[in-house]
Each structure stands twice: as structure tokens, then as C-alpha cells.
N, C-alpha and C positions, 0 to 999 in steps of 0.2 A: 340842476337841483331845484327841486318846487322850493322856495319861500312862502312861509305864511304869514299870516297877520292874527295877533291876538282877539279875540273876539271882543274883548271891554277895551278897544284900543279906540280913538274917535278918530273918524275919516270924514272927507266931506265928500257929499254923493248930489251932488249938482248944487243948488244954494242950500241944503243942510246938512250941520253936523251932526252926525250919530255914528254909535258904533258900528263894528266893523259887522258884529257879529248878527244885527238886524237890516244890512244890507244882504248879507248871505242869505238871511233867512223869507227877507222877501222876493229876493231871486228865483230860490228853489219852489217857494208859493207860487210867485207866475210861470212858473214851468210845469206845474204838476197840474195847475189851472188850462194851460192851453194844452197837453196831452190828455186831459180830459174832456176838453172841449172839444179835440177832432175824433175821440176814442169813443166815447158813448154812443153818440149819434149809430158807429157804425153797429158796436154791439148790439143793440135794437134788429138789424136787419138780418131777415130770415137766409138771403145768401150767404151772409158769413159763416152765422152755424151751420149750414149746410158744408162747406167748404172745409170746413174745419170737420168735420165725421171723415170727412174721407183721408182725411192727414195721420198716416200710423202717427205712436204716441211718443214713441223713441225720436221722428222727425220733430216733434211738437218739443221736446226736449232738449234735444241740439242748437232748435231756435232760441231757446231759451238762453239755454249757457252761452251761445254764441255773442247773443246781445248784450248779457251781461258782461263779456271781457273786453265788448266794443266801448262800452258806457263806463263802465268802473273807473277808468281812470279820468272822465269828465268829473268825478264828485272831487279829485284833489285839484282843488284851486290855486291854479299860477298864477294869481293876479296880487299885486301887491298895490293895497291900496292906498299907503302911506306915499306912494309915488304918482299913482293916477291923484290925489289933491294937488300935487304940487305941480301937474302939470295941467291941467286943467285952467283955461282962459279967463 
């Protein structure tokens, strides 16, 4: 079973304490920063859209869903951070 943590619950995330719920959210910040930083770059290049015309739209669509059933369950968080404090050196 995923356990969570409240979001106004106070955790300690290296030497500070803050909630739980501004650990999560700068997590998901630096994630959406580096899948942007390796994703642009590519969008810019004329081979990809090339690549991408010749992909039917149904395949472009099964990509899609597919990734998402891969990912989905990365957004429920199994970490309990009431216990990474207390273990933590």
C-alpha cells in the first residue's frame, strides 16, 4: 500500500525544515525543467518533424497512451518522509 504524507506536515529535506508539500513541488519543478531542457533543443530540429509526418496518427496515439500508463503511476508518491528525517545522518 502507497502511504502518504500530508502536505502541511514539516519534514526535514537536508539541513531544512519545510513542508512536505514544497518538497514535492520542487521535485516535480526540477523534473519538468530537465524534460524540458533535453526536449526543446530537439523540437527546434528539422529531422524530427520530418520523422514525425511520416508516423500514422493512430501510432502517434498509442505512444501516447502507452507512456502515459508507464508514468502514471510515478505521480503516486511512495516515499514517506516522516521516516527519510529520522533516518537521515
Amino acid at each position: 500500500m502507497i502511504e502518504t504524507t500530508p502536505w502541511h506536515e514539516e519534514v526535514r529535506d537536508g539541513d531544512v525544515e519545510c513542508a512536505a508539500g514544497e518538497v514535492e513541488i520542487r521535485d516535480l519543478a526540477r523534473g519538468f525543467a530537465g524534460a524540458l531542457f533535453v526536449s526543446l533543443p530537439l523540437l527546434f530540429t528539422m529531422e524530427m518533424w520530418e520523422i514525425a509526418r511520416t508516423i500514422p496518427d493512430a501510432l502517434l496515439i498509442g505512444f501516447l497512451g502507452i507512456s502515459f500508463l508507464i508514468n502514471a503511476p510515478a505521480g503516486a508518491t511512495s516515499v514517506d518522509y516522516r521516516v527519510l528525517a529520522y533516518e537521515a545522518p
